[in-house]
C-alpha positions in Angstrom: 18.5 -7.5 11.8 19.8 -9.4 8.6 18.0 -12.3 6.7 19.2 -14.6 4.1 16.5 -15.7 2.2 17.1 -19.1 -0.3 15.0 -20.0 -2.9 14.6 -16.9 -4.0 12.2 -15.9 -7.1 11.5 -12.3 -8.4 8.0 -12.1 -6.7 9.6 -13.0 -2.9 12.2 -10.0 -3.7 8.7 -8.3 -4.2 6.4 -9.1 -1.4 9.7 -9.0 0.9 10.5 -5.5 0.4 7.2 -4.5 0.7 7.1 -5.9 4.2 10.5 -4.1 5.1 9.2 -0.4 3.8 10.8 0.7 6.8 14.4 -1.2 5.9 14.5 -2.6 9.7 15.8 -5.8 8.0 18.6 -6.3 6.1 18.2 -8.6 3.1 20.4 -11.2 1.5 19.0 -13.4 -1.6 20.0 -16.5 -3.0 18.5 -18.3 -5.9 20.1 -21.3 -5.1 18.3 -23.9 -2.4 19.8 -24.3 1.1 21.5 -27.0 1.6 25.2 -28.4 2.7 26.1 -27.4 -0.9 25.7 -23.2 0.1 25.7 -22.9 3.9 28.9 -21.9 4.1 28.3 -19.0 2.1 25.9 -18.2 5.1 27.7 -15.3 7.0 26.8 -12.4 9.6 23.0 -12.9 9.4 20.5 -13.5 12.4 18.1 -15.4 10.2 17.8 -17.7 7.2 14.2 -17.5 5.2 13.7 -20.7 3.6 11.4 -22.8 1.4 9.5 -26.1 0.7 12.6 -27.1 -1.1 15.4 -26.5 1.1 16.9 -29.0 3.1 18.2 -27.8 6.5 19.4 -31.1 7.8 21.3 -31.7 10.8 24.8 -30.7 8.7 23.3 -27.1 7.9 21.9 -26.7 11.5 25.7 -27.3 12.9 26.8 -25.0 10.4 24.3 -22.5 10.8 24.7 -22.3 14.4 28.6 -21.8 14.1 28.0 -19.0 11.9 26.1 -17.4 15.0 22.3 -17.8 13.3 20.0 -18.2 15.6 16.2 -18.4 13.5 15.2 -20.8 10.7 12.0 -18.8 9.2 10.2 -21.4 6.9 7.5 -18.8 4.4 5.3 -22.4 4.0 3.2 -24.0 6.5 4.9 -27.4 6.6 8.2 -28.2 7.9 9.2 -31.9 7.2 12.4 -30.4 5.4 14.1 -28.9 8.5 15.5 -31.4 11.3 14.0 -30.1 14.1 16.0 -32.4 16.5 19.3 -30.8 15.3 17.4 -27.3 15.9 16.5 -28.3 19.6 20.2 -29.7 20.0 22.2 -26.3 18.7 19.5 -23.4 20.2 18.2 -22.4 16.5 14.2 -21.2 16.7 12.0 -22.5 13.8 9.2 -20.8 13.0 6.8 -21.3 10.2 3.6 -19.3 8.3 0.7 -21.9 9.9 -1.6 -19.9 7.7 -1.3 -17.5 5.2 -4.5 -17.8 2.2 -6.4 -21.6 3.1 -9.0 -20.5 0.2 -6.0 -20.1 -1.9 -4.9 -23.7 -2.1 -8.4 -25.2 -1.4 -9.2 -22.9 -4.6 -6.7 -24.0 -6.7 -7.4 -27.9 -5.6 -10.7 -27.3 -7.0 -9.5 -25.9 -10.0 -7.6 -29.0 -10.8 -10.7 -30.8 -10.1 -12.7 -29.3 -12.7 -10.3 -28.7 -15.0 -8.9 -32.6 -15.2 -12.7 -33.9 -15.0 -14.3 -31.2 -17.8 -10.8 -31.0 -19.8 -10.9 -27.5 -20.2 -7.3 -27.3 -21.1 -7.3 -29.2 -23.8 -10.4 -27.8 -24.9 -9.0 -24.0 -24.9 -5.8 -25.6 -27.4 -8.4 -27.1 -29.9 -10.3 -23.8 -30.0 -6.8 -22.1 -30.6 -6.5 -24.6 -33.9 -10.2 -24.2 -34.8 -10.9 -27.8 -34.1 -14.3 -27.5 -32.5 -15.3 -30.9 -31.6 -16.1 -32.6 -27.9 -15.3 -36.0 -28.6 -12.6 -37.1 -26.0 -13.7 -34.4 -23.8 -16.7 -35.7 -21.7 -16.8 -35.2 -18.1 -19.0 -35.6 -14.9 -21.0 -34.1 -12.8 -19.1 -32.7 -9.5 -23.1 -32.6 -8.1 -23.8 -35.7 -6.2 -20.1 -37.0 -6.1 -18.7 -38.5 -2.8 -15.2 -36.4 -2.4 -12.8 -37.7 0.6 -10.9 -35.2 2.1 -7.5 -36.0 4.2 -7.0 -33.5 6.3 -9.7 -30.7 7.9 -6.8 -27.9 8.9 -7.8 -24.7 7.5 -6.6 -25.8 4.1 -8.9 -28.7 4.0 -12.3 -27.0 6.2 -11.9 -24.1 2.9 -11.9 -26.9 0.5 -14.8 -28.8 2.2 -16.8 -25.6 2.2 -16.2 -25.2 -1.7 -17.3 -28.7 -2.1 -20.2 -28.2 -0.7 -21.5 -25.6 -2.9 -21.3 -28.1 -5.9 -23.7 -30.2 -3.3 -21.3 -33.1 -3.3 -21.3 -35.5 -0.6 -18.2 -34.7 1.8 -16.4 -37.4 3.8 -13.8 -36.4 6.1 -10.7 -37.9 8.3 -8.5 -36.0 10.6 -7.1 -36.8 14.0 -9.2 -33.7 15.4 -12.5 -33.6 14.1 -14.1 -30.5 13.3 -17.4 -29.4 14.8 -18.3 -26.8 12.1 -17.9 -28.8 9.4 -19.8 -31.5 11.5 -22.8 -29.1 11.8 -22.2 -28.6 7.6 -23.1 -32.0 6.8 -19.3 -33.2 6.5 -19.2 -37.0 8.0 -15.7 -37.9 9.6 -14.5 -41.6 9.1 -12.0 -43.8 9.2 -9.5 -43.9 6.1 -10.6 -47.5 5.0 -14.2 -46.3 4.5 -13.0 -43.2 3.0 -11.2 -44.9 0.6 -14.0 -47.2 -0.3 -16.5 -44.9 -0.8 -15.1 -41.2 -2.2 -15.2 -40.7 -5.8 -12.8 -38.3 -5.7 -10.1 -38.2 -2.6 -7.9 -34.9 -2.0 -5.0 -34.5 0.6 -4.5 -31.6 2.3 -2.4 -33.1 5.6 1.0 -32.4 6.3 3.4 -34.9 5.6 5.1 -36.8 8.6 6.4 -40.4 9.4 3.3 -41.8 9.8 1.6 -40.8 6.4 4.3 -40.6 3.7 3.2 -42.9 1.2 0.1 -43.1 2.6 -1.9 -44.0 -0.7 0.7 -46.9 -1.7 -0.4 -50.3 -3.7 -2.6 -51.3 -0.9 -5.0 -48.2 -0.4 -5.3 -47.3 -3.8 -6.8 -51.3 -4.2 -9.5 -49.8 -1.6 -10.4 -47.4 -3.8 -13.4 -46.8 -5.8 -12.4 -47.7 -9.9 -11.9 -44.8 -11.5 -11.2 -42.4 -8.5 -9.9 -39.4 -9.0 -7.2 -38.2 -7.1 -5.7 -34.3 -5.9 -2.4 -33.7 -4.0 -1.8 -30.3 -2.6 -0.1 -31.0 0.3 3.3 -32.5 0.2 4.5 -35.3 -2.9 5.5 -37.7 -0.5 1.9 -38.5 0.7 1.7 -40.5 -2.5 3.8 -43.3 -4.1 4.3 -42.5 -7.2 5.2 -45.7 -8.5 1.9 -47.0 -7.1 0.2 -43.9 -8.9 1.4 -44.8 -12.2 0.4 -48.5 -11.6 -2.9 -47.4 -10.7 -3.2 -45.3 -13.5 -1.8 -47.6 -16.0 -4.8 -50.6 -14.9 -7.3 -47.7 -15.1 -7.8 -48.1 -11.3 -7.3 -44.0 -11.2 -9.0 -42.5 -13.1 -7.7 -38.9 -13.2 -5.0 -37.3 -11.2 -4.1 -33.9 -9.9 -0.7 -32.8 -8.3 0.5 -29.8 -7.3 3.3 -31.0 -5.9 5.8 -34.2 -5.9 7.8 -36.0 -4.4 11.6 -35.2 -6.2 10.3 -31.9 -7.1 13.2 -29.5 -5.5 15.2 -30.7 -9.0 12.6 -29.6 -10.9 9.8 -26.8 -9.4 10.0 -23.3 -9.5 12.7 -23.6 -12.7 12.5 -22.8 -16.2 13.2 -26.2 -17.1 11.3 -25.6 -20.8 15.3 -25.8 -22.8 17.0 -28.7 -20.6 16.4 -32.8 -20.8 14.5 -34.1 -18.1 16.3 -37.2 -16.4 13.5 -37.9 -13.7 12.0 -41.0 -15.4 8.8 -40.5 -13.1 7.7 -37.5 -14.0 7.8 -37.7 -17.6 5.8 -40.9 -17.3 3.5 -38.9 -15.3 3.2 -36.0 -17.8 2.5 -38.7 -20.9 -1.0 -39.9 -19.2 -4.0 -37.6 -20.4 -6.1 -38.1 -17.2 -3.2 -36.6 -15.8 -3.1 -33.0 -14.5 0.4 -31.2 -13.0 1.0 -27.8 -11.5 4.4 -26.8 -10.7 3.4 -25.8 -6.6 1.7 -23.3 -7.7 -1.7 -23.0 -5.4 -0.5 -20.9 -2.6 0.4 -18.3 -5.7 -2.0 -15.4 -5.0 -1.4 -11.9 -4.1 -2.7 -12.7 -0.7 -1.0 -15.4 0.3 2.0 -13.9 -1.0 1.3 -10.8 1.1 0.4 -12.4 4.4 3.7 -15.2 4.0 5.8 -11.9 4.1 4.2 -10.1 6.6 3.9 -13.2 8.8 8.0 -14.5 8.2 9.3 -11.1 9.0 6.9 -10.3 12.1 7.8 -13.9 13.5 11.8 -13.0 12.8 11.2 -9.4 14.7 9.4 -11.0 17.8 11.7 -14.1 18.2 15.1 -12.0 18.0 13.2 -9.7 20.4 12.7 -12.3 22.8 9.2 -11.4 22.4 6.6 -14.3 22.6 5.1 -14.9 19.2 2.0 -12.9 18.5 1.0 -16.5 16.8 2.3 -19.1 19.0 1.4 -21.5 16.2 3.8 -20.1 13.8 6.8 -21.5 16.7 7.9 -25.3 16.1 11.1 -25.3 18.1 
């Protein structure tokens, strides 16, 4: 069974062999991103592998299926960047990893938190020059706060339960509510009270029609002054003009992304040589209440592991006409 995997990086080259000790897969690796620029190099494979990046619209599905593929395996959770309707339409299977680590991105969201509120980053470069002083670097006190979170998937019931331990107040909205996190104190509402009364909101939905831009001009006026804001999920849940807006009238009062909305021309890149044309981004980078990771909070060992052990099982059972040990991982 062969695989061409896009997007690659050294570490899935790593994780990937290790979950094909055996060699029943055949490997092909592309740094590049998938798209109509590359598919044609796609040849004599069952599979493609791809990322949060690549863009298998309806041209690459056509393609793809003339070149006799017959699974899209996304090593992510969401799937906005595949067109599912042009899947359906040629026979391809899409399959996804629902869940690999949850703690690891709730983890890293709340690493942002306290990192942007008690400025420990720019505390370790003063240290580093022997400049010893606190002023500019008051925080607050996580205890007590109101946090909102978007989304109670498994990504967002791991971040509730970190929360929780700082014993701050935990607001919740999802389309299924969560009886657990009920019993833990967590109280769902609607998104107009959320906005209203978190102090701090983080997103951990997946991105479709109905949310992208979802906190736009208009929400972000329903917000508390001075909320604080952390994106894990997908870049297009947030305007970013609106963002910057907010920012700029102190309306925001910190903000924390792990992700972005253009951020296939830039993540995952050593970019540290090159001039940055996006505009955006390098308006983002010049606030100092403002925090950026490069999508970096699925990046543990674990997640890593169970992405590829996940990608290659679903790849094994779908061109076996097996049914998915995880029928959640199956989009199309």
């Amino acid at each position: 069974m062969k695989i061409a995997f896009f997007s690659t990086q050294p570490y899935d080259r790593e994780f990937f062999n290790q979950a094909n000790q055996d060699e029943r897969f055949a490997y092909q690796f592309y740094e590049t991103h998938l798209g109509p620029h590359i598919v044609e190099a796609v040849n004599d494979v069952d599979a493609v592998c791809v990322f949060v990046n690549d863009r298998v619209n309806r041209e690459v599905m056509e393609v793809l299926a003339s070149r006799g593929v017959k699974i899209v395996a996304l090593r992510c959770a969401g799937f906005n960047n595949v067109d599912l309707d042009a899947a359906r339409a040629y026979g391809i299977s899409v399959c996804r990893v629902p869940a690999y680590s949850p703690e690891a991105v709730a983890e890293h969201a709340m690493a942002m938190l306290l990192t942007l509120n008690r400025k420990t980053h720019k505390a370790y470069n003063r240290v580093r020059e022997q400049n010893f002083s606190l002023n500019g670097l008051l925080g607050f006190n996580l205890y007590g706060k109101t946090i909102g979170v978007v989304g109670t998937g498994k990504i967002g019931k791991a971040f509730c339960r970190i929360a929780k331990g700082f014993g701050c107040e935990l607001l919740a909205f999802d389309i299924y509510e969560d009886p657990q996190l009920k019993e833990m104190g967590v109280s769902y509402v609607g998104m107009e009270e959320l906005y209203k009364a978190s102090d701090i909101i983080s997103l951990h939905c997946p991105l479709v029609p109905e949310n992208k831009h979802m906190v736009n001009r208009e929400t972000i006026q329903q917000m508390k002054d001075g909320v604080v804001l952390l994106n894990t999920s997908r870049g297009a849940l947030i305007h970013t003009d609106a963002v910057i807006d907010g920012l700029k009238k102190r309306k925001i009062g910190g903000l924390a992304l792990d992700v972005y909305e253009q951020e296939e021309k830039l993540f995952f890149k050593d970019l540290s040589g090159a001039i940055i044309e996006d505009d955006t981004i390098q308006r983002l980078m010049s606030f100092p209440n403002v925090l950026i990771t490069a999508h970096q909070a699925f990046f543990t060992k674990e997640a890593l592991t169970q992405i590829a052990s996940t990608t290659v099982r679903n790849i094994e059972e779908l061109l076996s006409n097996q049914v998915l040990s995880n029928q959640q991982a199956l989009v199309v």
